[in-house]
C-alpha positions as CSV (number, residue, x, y, z in Angstrom):
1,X,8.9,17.5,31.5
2,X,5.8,18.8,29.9
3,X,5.2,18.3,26.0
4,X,2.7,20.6,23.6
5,X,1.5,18.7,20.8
6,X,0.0,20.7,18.1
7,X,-2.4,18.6,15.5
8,X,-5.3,20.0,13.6
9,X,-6.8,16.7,13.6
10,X,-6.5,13.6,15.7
11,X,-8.7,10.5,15.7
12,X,-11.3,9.9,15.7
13,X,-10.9,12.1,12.4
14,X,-10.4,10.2,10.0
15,X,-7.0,11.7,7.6
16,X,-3.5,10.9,7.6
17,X,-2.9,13.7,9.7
18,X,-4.7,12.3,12.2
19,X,-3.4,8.6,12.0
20,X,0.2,10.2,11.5
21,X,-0.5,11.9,15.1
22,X,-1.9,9.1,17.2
23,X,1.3,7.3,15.9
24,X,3.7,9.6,17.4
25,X,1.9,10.3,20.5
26,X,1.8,7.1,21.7
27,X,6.0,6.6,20.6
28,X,6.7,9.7,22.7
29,X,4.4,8.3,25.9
30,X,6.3,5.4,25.5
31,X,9.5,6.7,25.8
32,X,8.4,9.8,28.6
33,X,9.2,9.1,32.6
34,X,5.9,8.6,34.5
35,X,6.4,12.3,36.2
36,X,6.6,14.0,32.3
37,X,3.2,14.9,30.2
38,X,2.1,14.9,26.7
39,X,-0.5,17.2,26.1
40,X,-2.0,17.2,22.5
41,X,-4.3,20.2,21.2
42,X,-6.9,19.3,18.2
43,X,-9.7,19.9,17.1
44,X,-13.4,17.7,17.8
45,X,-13.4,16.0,14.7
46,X,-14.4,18.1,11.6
47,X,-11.8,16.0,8.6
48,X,-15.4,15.5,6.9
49,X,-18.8,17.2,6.8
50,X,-20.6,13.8,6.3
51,X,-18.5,11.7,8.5
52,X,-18.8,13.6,12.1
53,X,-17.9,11.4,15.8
54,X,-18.7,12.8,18.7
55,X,-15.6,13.0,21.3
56,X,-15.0,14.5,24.6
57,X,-13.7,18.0,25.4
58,X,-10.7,16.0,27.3
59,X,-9.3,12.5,27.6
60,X,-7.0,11.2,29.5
61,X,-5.2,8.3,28.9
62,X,-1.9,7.4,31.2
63,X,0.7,10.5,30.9
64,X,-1.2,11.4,27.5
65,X,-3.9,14.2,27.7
66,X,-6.1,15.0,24.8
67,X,-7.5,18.4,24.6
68,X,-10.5,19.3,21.8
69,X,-10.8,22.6,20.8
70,X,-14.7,23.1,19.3
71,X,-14.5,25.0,15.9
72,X,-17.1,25.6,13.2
73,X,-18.0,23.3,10.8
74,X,-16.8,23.7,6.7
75,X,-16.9,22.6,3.4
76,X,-14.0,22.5,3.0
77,X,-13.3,25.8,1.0
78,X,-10.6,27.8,1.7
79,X,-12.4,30.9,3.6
80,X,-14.5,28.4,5.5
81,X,-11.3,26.3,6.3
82,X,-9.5,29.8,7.6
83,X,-12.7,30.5,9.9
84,X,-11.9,27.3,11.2
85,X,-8.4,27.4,11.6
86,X,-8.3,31.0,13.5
87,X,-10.8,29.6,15.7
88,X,-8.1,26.2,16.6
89,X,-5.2,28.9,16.6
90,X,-6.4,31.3,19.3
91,X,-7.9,28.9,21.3
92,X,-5.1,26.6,21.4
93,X,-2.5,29.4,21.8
94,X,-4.0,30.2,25.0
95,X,-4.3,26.7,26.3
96,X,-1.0,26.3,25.7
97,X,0.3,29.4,27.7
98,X,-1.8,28.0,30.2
99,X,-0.2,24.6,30.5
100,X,3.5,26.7,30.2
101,X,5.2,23.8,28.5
102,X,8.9,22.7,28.4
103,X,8.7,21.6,24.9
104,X,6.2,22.1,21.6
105,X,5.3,20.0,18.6
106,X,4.0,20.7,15.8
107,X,2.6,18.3,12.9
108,X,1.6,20.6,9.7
109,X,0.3,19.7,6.4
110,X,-1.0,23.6,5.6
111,X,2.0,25.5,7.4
112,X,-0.1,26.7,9.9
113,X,-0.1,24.8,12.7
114,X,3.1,24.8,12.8
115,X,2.9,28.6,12.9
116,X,1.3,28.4,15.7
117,X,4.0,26.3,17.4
118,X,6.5,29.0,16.5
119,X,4.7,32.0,17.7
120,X,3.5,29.6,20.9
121,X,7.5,28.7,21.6
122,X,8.4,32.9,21.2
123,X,5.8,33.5,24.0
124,X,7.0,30.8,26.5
125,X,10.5,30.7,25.5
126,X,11.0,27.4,25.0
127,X,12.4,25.1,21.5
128,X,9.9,23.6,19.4
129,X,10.3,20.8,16.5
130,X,8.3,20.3,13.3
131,X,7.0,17.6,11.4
132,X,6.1,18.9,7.9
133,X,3.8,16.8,5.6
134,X,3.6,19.6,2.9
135,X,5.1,22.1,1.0
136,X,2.6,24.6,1.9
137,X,4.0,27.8,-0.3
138,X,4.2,25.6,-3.5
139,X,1.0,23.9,-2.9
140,X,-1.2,26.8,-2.1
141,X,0.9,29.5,-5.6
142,X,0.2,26.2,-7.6
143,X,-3.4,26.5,-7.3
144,X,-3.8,30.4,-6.9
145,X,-1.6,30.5,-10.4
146,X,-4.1,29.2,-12.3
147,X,-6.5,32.1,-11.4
148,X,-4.1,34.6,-11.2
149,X,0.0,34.8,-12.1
150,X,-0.1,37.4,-9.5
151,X,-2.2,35.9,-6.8
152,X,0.6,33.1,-7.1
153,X,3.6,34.9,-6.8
154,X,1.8,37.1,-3.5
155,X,1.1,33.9,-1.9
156,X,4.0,32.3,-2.6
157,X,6.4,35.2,-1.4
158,X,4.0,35.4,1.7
159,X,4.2,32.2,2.3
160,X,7.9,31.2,1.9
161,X,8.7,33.9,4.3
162,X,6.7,32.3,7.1
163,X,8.6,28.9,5.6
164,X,12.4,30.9,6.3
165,X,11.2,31.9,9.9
166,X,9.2,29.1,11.1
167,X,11.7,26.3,10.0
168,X,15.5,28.5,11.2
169,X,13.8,28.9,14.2
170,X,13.1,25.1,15.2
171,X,15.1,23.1,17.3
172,X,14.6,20.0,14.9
173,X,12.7,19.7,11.4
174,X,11.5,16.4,9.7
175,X,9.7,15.7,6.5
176,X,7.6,13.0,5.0
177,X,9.0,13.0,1.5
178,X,12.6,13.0,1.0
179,X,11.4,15.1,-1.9
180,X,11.0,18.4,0.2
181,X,14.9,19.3,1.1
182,X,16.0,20.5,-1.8
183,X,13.2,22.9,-2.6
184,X,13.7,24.6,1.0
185,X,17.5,24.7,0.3
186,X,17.0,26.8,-3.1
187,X,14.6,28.7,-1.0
188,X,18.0,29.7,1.4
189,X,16.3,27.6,4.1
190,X,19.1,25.0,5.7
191,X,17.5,21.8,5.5
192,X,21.0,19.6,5.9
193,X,20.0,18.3,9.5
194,X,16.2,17.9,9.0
195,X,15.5,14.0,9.4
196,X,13.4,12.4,7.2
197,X,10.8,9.8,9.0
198,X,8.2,8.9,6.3
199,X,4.4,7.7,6.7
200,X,4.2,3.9,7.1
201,X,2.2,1.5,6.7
202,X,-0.2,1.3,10.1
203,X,-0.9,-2.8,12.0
204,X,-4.5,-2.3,11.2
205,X,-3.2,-3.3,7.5
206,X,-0.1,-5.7,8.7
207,X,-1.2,-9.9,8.0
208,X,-4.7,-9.2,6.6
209,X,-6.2,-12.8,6.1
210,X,-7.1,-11.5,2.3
211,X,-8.2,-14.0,-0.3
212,X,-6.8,-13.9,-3.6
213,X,-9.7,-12.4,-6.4
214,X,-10.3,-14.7,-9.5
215,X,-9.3,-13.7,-12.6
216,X,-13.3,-14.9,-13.8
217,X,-14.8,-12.4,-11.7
218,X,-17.3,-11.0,-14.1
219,X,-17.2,-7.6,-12.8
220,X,-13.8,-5.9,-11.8
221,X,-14.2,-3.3,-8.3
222,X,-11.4,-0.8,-8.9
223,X,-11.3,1.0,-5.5
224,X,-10.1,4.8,-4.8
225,X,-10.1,5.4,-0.7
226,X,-9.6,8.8,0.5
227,X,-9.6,12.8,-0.3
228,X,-11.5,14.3,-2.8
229,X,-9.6,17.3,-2.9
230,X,-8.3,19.6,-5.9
231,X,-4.7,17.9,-5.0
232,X,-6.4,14.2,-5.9
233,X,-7.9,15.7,-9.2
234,X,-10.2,12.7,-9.6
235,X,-12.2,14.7,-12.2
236,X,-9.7,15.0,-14.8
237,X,-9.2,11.1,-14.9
238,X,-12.0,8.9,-13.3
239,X,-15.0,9.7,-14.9
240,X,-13.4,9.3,-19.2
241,X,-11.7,6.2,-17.6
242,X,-14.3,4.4,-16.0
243,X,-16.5,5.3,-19.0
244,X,-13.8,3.7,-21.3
245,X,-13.6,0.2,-19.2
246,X,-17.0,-0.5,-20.0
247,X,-19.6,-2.0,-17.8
248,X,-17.0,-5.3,-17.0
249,X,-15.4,-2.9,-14.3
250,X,-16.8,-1.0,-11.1
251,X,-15.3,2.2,-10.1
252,X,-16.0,2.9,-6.2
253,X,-14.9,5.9,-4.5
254,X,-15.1,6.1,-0.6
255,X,-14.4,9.5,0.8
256,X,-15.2,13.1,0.6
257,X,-13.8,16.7,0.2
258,X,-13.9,20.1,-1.3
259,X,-13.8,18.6,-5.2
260,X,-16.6,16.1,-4.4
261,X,-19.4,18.3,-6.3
262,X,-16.8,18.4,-9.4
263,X,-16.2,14.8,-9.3
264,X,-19.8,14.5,-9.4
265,X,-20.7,16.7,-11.8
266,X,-17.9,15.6,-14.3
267,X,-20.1,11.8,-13.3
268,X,-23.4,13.1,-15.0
269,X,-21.9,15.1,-17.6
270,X,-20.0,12.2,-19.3
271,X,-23.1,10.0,-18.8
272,X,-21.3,7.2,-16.3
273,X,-23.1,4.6,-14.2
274,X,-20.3,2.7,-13.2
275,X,-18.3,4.8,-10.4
276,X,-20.2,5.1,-7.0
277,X,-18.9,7.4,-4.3
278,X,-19.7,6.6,-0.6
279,X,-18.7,8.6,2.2
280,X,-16.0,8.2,4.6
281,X,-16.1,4.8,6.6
282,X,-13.8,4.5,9.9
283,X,-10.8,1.9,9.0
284,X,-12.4,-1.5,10.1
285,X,-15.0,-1.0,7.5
286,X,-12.8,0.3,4.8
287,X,-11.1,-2.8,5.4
288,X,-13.8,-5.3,4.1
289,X,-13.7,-3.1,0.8
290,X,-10.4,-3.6,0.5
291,X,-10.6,-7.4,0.5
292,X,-13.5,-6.9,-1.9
293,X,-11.6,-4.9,-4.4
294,X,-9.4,-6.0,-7.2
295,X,-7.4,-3.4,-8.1
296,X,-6.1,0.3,-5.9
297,X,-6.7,3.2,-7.2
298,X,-4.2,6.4,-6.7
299,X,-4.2,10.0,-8.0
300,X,-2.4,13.2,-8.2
301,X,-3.2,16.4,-9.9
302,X,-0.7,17.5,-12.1
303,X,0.6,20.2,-10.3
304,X,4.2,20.9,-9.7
305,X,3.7,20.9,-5.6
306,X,2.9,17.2,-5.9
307,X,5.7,15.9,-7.6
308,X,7.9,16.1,-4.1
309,X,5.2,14.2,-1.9
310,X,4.7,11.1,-1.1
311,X,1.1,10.3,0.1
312,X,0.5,8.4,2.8
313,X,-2.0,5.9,1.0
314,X,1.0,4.5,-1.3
315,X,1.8,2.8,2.4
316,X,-1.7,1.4,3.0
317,X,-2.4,0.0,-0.6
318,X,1.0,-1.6,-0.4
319,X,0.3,-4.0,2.4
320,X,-3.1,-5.0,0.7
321,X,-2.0,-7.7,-1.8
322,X,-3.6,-6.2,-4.4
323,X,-2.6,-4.7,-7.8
324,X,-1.9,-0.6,-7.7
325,X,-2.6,1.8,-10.3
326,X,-1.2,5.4,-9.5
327,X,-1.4,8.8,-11.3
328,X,1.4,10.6,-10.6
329,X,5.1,11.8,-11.4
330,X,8.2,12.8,-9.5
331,X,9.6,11.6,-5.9
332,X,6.3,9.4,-5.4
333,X,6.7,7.8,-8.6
334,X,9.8,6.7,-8.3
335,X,9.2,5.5,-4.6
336,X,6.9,3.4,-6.2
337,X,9.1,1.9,-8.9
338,X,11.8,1.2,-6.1
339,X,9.2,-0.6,-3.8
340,X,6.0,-1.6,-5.4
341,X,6.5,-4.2,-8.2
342,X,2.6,-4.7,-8.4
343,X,1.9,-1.1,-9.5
344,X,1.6,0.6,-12.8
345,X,1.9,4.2,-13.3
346,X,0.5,6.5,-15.5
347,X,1.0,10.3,-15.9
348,X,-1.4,12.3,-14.4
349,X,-5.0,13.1,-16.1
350,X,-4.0,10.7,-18.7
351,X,-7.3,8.9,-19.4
352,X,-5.3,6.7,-21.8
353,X,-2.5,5.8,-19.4
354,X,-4.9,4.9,-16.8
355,X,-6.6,2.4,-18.7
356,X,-3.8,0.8,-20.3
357,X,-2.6,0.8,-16.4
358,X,-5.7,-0.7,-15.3
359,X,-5.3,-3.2,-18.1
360,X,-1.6,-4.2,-17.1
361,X,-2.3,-4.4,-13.5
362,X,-4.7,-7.5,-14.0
363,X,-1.6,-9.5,-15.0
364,X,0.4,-8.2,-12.3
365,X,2.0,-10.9,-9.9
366,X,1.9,-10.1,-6.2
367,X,4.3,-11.7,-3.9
368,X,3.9,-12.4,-0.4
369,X,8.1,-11.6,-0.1
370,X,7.7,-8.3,-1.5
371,X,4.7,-6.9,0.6
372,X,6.7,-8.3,3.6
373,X,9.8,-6.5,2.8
374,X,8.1,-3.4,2.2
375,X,6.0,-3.6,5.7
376,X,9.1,-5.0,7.7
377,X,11.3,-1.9,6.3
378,X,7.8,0.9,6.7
379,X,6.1,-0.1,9.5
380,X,4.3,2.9,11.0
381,X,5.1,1.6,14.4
382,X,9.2,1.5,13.7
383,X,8.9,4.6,12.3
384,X,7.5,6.8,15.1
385,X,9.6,4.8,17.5
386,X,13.1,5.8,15.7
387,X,11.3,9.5,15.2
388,X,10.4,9.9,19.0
389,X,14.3,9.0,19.5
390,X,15.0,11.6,17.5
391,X,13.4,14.0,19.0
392,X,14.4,13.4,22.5
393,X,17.9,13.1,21.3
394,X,17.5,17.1,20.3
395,X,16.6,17.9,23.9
């Protein structure tokens, strides 16, 4: 048998996507015959402008066969990002009818790639399952809504359609967040067989020799690792809070994204020198700032999209013995309630929630019981081994 896998990215890009793909690659090779092949399509790494790896055009690595499509670099705005995308689609819609698979895959955050999977499966005739990480006709109205009402409802209409068609069409559909179900069912989508296989938490991040922080520390590191995006929305909250905290606490941002320059300029207009932003750092380094932090830091805009998902960070700050402090509402926020007794919550863009968060999570006891329950119940590995069983059971 010969598998398809579609992934916009794929290490070494550094994104959830990416890590989420690697993961189920290697469950599938695992569970393939030595005569079948997985074939996965990406992109050369482009996640982030300032964090660019070199890779090769194709690897090969026992039944597993990773092809890179080139595409142009962006900035991550939405024209660029759709330059880019085309460029991924056509390329990788003609590799795929080259390789005639049995069998496609497609993991999609933005609704596209897994687009492609369905127009790719029409042409060859063969079934295709989805893994869906977003709610890409909410997400993308949310945002166009507050330029236009219209714009909004255009996408959203647009959008849902290619929802209906992609999703009744595929042989097996899982999700993420168990968050997203009922929206598709209002939207006349049947979603009562999708399976639900969640991010997890990854073995990079599993029995971390981390030493406990003081409570004497003079200065306090409050750590945010990840997007900068319009979904993270850092510049409604960071900026008045960090400014509030005083010079006692250090706000340090690792990452990058479209919404970087507004994080920034938000920085200089309220006059703080205590947040620093440094770019994206592959995971071995990310860990050392993790053992030198004292408290995680987690935010959502507050947009209606984002109270289904459940980001894939909440799974790597949870291993971490440290305190959490998360901006956010809905399915995530109660996720957290039912498995992270060391976080606080605060409602999104509430600069006064999110200091009296910061100031509760100092007290906050962390047990070695609880982060072991958590990471015996969402290891990454488990995960993608009971989601690869899945899929095979559909063929």
């Amino acid at each position: 048998m010969k598998i398809v896998f579609f992934t916009f990215y794929y290490p070494p890009d550094l994104c959830a996507g990416s890590f989420r793909a690697i993961a189920l690659a290697q469950a599938l090779s695992e569970k393939m015959k030595d005569d079948d092949e997985l074939h996965i399509i990406t992109t050369h790494p482009n996640r982030y402008e300032n964090h660019r790896v070199k890779a090769d055009n194709v690897e090969m690595h026992g039944n597993i066969t990773v092809h890179r499509i080139s595409v142009p670099s962006h900035k991550s705005g939405m024209f660029s990002q759709a330059r880019t995308f085309i460029t991924y689609a056509l390329a990788s819609y003609k590799l795929s009818n080259n390789l005639n698979p049995d069998f496609l895959i497609g993991t999609t955050s933005r609704l596209m790639t897994g687009v492609l999977t369905g127009i790719s499966a029409r042409k060859l005739g063969c079934k295709y399952f989805i893994d869906l990480r977003d709610i890409f006709s909410e997400t993308i109205s949310d945002i166009f809504s507050q330029k236009s009402k219209l714009l909004g409802f255009a996408s959203k209409t647009t959008f849902s359609l290619l929802e209906r068609w992609l999703f009744n069409k595929a042989i097996g559909v899982n999700v993420v967040s168990a968050g997203f179900p009922e929206y598709f069912q209002a939207k006349g989508v049947d979603a009562s067989n999708w399976s639900f296989f969640p991010n997890g938490v990854d073995k990079e991040f599993i029995n971390l020799p981390f030493i406990e922080n003081k409570n004497s520390k003079n200065i306090k590191t409050i750590l945010y690792a990840g997007n900068i995006g319009s979904g993270q929305g850092l510049e409604t909250v960071l900026p008045a809070t960090a400014k509030r905290m005083g010079s006692r606490y250090r706000f340090l941002v690792i990452g990058g994204g479209g919404a970087s320059p507004k994080l920034i300029n938000s920085i200089k207009s309220n006059n703080v020198n205590n947040i620093e932003i440094l770019p994206p750092v592959k995971r071995e380094k990310l860990i050392k700032y993790y053992k030198d932090a004292d408290i995680l830091f987690l935010h959502l805009n507050d947009i209606p999209a984002f109270r289904r998902v459940l980001p894939s960070k909440i799974f790597e700050y949870t291993a971490l013995r440290r305190p959490i402090v998360a901006g956010l509402g809905g399915y995530s926020a109660k996720f957290i309630v039912d498995n992270v007794p060391y976080a606080t919550i605060f409602n999104s863009g509430d600069v006064d929630g999110c200091v009296d968060a910061i100031k509760k999570a100092e007290s906050l006891e962390i047990k070695d019981k609880n982060i072991n329950t958590f990471v015996e119940k969402y290891s990454r590995e488990k995960i993608m081994n009971k989601m690869a069983k899945h899929i095979f059971s559909l063929l």
